[in-house]
KETIZA-723014 format. One record per residue: x, y, z of N, C-alpha, C, O, CB in turn; residue in one letter. Coordinates in steps of 0.1 Angstrom, whole numbers, plus 5000, padded with zeros to 4 digits. Glycine has a CB too. Layout:
N
XYZXYZXYZXYZXYZa;...
END
This chain:
356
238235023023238234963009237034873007236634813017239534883007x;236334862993235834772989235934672978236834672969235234812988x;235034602980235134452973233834432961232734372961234934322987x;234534492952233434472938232334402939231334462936233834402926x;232334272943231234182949230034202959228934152961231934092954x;230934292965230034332977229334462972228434512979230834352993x;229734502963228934622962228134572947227934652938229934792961x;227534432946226834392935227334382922226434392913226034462934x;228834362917229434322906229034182904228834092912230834352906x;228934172893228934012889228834032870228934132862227133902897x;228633892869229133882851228933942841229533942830228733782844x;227734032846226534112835227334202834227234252823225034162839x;228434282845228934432844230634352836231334412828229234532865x;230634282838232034192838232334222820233034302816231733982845x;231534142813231334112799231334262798231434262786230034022795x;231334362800231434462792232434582799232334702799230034502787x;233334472806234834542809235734512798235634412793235534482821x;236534612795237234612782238534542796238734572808237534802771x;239234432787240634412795241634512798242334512809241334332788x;241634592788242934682783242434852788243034962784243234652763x;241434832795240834982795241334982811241034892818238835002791x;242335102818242835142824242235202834242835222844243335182819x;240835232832239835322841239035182851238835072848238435422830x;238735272867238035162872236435112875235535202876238435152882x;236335042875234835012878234735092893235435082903234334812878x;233235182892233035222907231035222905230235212896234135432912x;230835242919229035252918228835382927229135422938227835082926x;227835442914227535512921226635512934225635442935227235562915x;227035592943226035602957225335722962224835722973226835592969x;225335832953224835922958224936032946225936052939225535942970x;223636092944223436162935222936312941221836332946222536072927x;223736432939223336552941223636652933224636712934223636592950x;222136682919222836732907223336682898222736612890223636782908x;225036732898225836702889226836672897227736662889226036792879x;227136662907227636562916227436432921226336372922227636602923x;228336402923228136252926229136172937230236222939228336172911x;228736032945229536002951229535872947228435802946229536042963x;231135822943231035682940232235612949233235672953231135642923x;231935472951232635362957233535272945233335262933231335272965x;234435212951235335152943236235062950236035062962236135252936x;237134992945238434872954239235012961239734992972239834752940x;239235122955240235222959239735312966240335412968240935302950x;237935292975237835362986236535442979236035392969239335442992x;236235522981235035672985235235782976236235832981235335753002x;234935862965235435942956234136062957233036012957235735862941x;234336192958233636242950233636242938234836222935233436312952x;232736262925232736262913232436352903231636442907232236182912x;232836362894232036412886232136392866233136362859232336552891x;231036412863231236372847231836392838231736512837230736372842x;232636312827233236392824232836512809231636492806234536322825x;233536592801233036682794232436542782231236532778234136822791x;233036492779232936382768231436292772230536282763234436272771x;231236252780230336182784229336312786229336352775230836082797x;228736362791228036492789227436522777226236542777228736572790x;228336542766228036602753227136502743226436522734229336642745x;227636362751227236272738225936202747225536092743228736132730x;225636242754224636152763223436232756223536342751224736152783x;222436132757220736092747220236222753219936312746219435922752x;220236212769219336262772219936232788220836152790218036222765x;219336302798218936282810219536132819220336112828217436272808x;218636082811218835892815219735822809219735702810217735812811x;220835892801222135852797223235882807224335842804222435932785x;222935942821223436022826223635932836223035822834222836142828x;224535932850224735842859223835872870223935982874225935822863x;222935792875222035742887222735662898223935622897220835642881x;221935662907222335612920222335442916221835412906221235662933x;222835372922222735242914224035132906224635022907221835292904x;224035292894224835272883226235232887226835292896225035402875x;226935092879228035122874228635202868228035232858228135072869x;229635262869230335362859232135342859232635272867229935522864x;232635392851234035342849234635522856234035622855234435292828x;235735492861236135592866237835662863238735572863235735552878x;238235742862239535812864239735862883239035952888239335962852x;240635802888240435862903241535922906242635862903240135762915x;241336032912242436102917242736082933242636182940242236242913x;243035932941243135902948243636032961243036032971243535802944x;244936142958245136202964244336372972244636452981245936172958x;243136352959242536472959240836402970239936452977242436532940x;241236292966240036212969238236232962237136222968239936232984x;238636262947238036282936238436192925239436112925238136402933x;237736222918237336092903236136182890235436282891236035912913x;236536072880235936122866235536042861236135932858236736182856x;234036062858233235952852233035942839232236012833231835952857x;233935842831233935892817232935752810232935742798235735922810x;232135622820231235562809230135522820230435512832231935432799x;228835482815228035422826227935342818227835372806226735462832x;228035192823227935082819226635012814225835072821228535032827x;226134942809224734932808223634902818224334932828224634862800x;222234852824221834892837221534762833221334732821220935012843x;221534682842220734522846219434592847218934572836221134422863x;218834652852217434702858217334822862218334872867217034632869x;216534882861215935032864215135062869214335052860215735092857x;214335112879213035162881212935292870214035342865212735202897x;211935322867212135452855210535482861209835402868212435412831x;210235632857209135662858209135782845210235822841208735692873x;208035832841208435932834208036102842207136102850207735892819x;208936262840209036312844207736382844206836392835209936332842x;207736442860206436512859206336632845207236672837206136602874x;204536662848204536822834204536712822204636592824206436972832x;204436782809204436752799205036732792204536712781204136782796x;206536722795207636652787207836542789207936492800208736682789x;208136472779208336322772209836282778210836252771208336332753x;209736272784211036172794211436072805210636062814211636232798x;212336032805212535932813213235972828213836082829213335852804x;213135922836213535962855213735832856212935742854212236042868x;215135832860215435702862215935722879216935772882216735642850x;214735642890215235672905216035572905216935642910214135672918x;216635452904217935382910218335282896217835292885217535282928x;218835232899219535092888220034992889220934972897220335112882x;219834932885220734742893220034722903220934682911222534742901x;219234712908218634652920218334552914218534522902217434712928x;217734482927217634342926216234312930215534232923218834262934x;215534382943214734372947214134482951214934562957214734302954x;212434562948212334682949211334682966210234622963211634752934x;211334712977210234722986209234872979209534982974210934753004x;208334792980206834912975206334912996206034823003204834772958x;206335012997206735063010205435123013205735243011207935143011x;204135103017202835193020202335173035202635063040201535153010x;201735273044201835233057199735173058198835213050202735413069x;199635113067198435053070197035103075196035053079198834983080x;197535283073196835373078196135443062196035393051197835483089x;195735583068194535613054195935633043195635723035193235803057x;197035593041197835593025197635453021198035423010199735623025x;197135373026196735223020195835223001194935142998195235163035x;196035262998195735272984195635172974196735152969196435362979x;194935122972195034982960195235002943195734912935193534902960x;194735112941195035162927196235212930196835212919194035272919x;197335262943198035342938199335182937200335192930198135502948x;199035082944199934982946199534922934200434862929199734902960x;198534902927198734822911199734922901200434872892196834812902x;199735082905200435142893202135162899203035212893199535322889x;202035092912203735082915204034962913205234932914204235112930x;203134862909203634732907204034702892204834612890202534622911x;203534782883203234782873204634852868205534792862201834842870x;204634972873206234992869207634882877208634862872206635162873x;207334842888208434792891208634652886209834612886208634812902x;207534552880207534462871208234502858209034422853206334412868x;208134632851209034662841210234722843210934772834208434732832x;210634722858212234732861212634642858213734652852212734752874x;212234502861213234392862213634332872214234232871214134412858x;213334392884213434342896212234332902211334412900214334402903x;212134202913211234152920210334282932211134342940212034022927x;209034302932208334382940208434282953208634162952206834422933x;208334352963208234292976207234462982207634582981210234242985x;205734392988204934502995205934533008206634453014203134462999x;205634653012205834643028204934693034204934823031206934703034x;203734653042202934723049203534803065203534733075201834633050x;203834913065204334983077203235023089202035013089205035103072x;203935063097203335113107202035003116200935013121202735233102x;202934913113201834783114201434803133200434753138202734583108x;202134863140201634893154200834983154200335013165202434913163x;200435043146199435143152198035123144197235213142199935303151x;197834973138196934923134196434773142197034673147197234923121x;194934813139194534703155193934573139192934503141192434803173x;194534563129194334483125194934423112194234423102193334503125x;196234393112197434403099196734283091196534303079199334373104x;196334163098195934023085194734113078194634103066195033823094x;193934193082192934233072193734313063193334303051191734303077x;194634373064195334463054196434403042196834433031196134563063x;196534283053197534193045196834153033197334163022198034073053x;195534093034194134033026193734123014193634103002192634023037x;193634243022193234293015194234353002193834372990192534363023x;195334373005196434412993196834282986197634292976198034483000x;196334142990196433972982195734012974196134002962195833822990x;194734052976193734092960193934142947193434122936192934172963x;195034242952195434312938197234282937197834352929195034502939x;197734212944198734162947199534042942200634022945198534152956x;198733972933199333832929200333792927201033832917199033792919x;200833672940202433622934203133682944204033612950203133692918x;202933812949203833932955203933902969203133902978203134082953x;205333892969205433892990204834022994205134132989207433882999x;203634003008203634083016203534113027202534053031203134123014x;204234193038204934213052204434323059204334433054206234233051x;204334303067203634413076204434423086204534323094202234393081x;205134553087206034573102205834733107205334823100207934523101x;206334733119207034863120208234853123208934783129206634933129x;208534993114209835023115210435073131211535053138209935143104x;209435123133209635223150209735123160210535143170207935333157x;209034993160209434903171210434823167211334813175208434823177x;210434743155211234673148210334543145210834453139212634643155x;209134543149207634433148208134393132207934473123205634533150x;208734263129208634253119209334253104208934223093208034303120x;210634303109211534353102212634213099213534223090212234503110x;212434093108213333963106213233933095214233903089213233843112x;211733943086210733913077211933933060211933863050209134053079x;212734073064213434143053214934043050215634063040213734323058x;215233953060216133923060216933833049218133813046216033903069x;215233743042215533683028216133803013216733773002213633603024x;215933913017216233963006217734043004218234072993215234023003x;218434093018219234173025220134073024220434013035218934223039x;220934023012221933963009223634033003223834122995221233883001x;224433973009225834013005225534032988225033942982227133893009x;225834122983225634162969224434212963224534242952225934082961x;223534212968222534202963221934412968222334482976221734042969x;221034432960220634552960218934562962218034512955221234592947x;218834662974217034662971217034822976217734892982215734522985x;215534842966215734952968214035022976213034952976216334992952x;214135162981212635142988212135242979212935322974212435173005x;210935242977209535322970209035352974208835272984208635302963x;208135462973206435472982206235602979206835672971206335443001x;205235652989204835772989205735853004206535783011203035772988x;205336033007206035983015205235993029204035963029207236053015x;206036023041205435973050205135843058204635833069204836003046x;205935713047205335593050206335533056206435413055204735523040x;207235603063208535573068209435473060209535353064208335533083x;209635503055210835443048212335483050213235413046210635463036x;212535643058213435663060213835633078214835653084213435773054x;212435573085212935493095213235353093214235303099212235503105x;212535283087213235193078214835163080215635083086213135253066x;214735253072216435253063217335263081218035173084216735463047x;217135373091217535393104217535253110218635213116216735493111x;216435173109216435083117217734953113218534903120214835033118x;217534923099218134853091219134843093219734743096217934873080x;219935003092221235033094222135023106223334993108221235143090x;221235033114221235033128221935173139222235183151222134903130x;221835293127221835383136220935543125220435503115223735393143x;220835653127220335753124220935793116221935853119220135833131x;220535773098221235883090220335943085220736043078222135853080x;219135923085218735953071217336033080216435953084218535793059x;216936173083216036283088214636183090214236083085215836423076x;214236243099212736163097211536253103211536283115212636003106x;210736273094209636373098208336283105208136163103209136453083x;207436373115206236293116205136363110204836483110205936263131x;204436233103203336263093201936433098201936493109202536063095x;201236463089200736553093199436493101199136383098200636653083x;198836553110197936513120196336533114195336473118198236613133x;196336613105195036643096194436523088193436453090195536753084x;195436523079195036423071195636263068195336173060195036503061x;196936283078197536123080198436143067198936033063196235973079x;198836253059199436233048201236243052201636333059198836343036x;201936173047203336213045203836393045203236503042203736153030x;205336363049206136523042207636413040207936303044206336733057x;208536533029209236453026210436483037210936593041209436453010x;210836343041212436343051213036323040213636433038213036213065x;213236233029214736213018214436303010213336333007214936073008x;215536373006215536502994216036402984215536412973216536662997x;217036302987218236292973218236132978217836082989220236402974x;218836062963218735912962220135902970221035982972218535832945x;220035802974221135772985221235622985220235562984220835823000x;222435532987222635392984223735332996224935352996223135372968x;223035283005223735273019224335133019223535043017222835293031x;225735113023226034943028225534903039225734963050227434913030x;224734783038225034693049225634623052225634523044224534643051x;226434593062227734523061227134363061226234313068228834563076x;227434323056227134153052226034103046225633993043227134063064x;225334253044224034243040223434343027222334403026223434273054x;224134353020224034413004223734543009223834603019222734352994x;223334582996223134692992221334782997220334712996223434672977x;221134913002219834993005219435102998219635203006219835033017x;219135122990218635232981217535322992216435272997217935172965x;217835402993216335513000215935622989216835652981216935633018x;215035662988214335732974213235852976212035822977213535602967x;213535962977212536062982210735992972210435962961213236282975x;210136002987208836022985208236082970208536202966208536092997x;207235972964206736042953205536072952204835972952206935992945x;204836192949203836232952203036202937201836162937203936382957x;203736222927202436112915203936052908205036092906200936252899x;203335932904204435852897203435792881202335742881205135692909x;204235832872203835862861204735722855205835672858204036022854x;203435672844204435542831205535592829205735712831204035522814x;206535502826207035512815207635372808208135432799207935602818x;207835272807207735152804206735092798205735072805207935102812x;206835072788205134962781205534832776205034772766204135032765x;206634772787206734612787205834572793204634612792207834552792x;206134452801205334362804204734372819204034282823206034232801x;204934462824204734512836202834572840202534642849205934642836x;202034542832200834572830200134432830199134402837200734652817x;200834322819200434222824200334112834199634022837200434202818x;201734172839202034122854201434152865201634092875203034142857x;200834242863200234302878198834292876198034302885200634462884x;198434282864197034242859196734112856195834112848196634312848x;197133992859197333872852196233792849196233702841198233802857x;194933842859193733772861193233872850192633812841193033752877x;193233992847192534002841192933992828192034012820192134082844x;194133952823195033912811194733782809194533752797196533922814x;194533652819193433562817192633572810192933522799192833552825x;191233632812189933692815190233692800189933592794189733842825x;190933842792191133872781191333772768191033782756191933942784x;191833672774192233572765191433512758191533452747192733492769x;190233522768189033452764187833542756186733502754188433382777x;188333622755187333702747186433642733186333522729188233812744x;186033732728185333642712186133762705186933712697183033632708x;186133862706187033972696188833972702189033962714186234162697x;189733982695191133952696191334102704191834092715191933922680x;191034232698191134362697189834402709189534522711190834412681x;189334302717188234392726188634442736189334382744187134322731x;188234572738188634692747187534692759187034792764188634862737x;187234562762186534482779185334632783185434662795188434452797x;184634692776184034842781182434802771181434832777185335022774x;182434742755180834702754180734592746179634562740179834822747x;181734522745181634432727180934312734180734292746183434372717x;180634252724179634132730180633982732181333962722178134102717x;180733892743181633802744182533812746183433752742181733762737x;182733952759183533942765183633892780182833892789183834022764x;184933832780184933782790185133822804184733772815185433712787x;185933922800186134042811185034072818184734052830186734182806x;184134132805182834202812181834112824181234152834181834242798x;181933962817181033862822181733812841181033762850181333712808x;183033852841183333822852182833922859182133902869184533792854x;182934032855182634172862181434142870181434122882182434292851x;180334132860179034092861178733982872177934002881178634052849x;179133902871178933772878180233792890180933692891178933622867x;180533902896181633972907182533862910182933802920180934042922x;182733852895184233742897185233862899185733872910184833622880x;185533952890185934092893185634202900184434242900185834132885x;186434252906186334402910186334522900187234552892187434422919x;185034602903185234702893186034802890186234852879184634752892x;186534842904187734922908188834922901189435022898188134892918x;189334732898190634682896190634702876191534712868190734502904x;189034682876188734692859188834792860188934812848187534642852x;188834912865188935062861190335132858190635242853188335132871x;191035002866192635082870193335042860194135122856193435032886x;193334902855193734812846193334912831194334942824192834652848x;192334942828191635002815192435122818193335152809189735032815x;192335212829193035332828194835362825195535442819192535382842x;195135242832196735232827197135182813198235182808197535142836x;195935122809196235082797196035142784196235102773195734992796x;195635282790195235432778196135502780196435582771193935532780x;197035492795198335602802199435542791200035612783198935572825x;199635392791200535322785200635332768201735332761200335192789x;199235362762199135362750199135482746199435492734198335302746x;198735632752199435742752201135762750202035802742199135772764x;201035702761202435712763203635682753204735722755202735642772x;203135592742203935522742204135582722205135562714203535342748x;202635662720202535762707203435882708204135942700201035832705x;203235902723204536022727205835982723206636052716204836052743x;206035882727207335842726208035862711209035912706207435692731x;206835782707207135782691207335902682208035922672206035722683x;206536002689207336152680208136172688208936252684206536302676x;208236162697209436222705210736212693211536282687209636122723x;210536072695211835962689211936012675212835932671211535772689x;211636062667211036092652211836232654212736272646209036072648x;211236332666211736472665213236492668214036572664211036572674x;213436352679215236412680215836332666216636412662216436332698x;215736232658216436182649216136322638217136382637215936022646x;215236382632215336492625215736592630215736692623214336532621x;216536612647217136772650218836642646219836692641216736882674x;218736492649220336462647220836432633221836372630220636342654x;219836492626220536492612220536642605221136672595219736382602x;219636702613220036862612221436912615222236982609219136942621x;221336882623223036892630224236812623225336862624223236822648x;224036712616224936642608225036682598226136672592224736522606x;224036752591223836802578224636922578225536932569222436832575x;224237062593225037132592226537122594227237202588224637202598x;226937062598228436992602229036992591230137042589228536832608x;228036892580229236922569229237022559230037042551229436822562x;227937072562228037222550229037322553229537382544226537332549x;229437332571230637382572231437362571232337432567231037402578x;231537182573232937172567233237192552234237262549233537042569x;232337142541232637192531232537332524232637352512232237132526x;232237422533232137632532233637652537234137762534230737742548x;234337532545235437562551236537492541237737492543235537522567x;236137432533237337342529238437472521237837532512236737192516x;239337492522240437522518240837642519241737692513240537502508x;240237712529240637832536241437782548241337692556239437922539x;242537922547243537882549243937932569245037892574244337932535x;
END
């Protein structure tokens, strides 16, 4: 059995429990498909959705994720259950889907704390850690780096330094997972209730990680390729593991490109020096690339700035403003197919009225 608390309930899910509503609160843990496995006071369920909740959901991301709250019907004897609401999300990581469709991918929910998980070897990437910071500031939960594989690097404080740079604010840790070098470090965040979840690319062991954490082998683990030092993926499916006294573990298949999707505040958070910078401009509207009196440019110049970081900053900030025109017809084309469908609804019903 579990204890609501321990699996991260608190006031936010609370307030939008109906008193009188008969169904129970459960979280999901495991997402395969259209299957699902959730936890509850009444034990372990497989799941599934029900026809109601299906029909009326937006889209995709209306749908239940690993993470999620959801209200349940359980058939304790069958040791199955029916998910008929997801409750609303404290937090999300979201990314949007690969290809050219306008949508949302929501990898976990309710966390509390996200590890951005990259190992110390050639996946060390600095543009790719500003565009994971950037979305996980617009989750809502706190980034924590993890630099891995820190034993088979003959020099972790330079790596550490070097990710401070584009890093501001942000705890960063260097361990290995394979020896355990490092891993006490995690212990501020591995709290009773609390939820963290891991990111990265793959390869960067995160699914020994999660083995070590747990303290025994669940979760496959591949070794990296010998060519080029790149990942393969061990996690196929999101998965959300207890630690006993020690919250909640999200593991998250390896992502090979992680695309916007958020155009909150998550850009100026991971950019904040150069959001500084910006403030001071002489034009309100300057796009930091030729106007005169800028301030951006002047740091550049005088290598207060990195150009790199000015390139990455400018470039997410065209991904975001793309993005965000998409959105807007997107949003424009489903409200004209949901009044197409309303419209037809009632021309039938009134073609139907009084036949018998």
């Amino acid at each position: 059995m579990f204890h609501l608390h321990e699996l991260g309930w608190n006031s936010f899910f609370q307030q939008h429990l109906k008193t009188d509503d008969s169904r129970k609160p459960a979280r999901v843990v495991e997402e395969q498909r259209s299957q699902y496995r959730v936890v509850c006071e009444l034990g372990e369920f497989t799941a599934e959705t029900s026809g109601h909740l299906r029909h009326n959901a937006a889209g995709r991301a209306s749908l239940p994720v690993v993470g999620d709250w959801v209200l349940i019907d359980a058939r304790v004897a069958e040791c199955r259950a029916t998910i008929h609401e997801v409750l609303p999300r404290r937090t999300k990581f979201s990314r949007k889907t690969a290809g050219d469709t306008t949508a949302e991918q929501i990898a976990a929910a309710n966390i509390d704390t996200v590890f951005l998980v990259t190992s110390v070897n050639a996946d060390l990437n600095l543009r790719r850690i500003e565009r994971y910071l950037t979305t996980i500031w617009d989750s809502g939960a706190r980034p924590v780096i993890i630099l891995s594989k820190a034993d088979l690097s003959s020099d972790t404080d330079a790596a550490v330094d070097t990710v401070a740079d584009v890093a501001f604010s942000v705890p960063i840790h260097a361990l290995s997972a394979a020896t355990g070098q490092g891993l006490d470090r995690l212990d501020e965040y591995l709290k009773p209730g609390q939820t963290v979840a891991l990111v990265g690319s793959s390869g960067v062991r995160k699914s020994t990680l999660v083995n070590r954490l747990l303290g025994y082998d669940v979760q496959k683990v591949l070794d990296i390729r010998e060519d080029d030092a790149h990942g393969r993926h061990a996690t196929t499916a999101r998965r959300m593991f207890m630690l006993p006294g020690r919250g909640m573990l999200i593991d998250t298949p390896g992502m090979r490109e992680l695309q916007l999707w958020d155009s909150g505040d998550g850009l100026q958070q991971t950019f904040d020096d150069i959001e500084a910078l910006a403030a001071k401009c002489r034009f309100r509207d300057c796009s930091h690339t030729s106007e005169p009196g800028c301030a951006v440019l002047t740091a550049l110049e005088s290598n207060e700035l990195n150009s790199g970081r000015l390139e990455s900053y400018l470039k997410l900030r065209r991904e975001l403003a793309y993005l965000e025109r998409k959105q807007d017809v997107f949003a424009r084309l489903e409200l004209n197919r949901k009044w197409k469908r309303i419209h037809k609804a009632n021309r039938d019903m009134y073609k139907n009225r009084g036949k018998p």
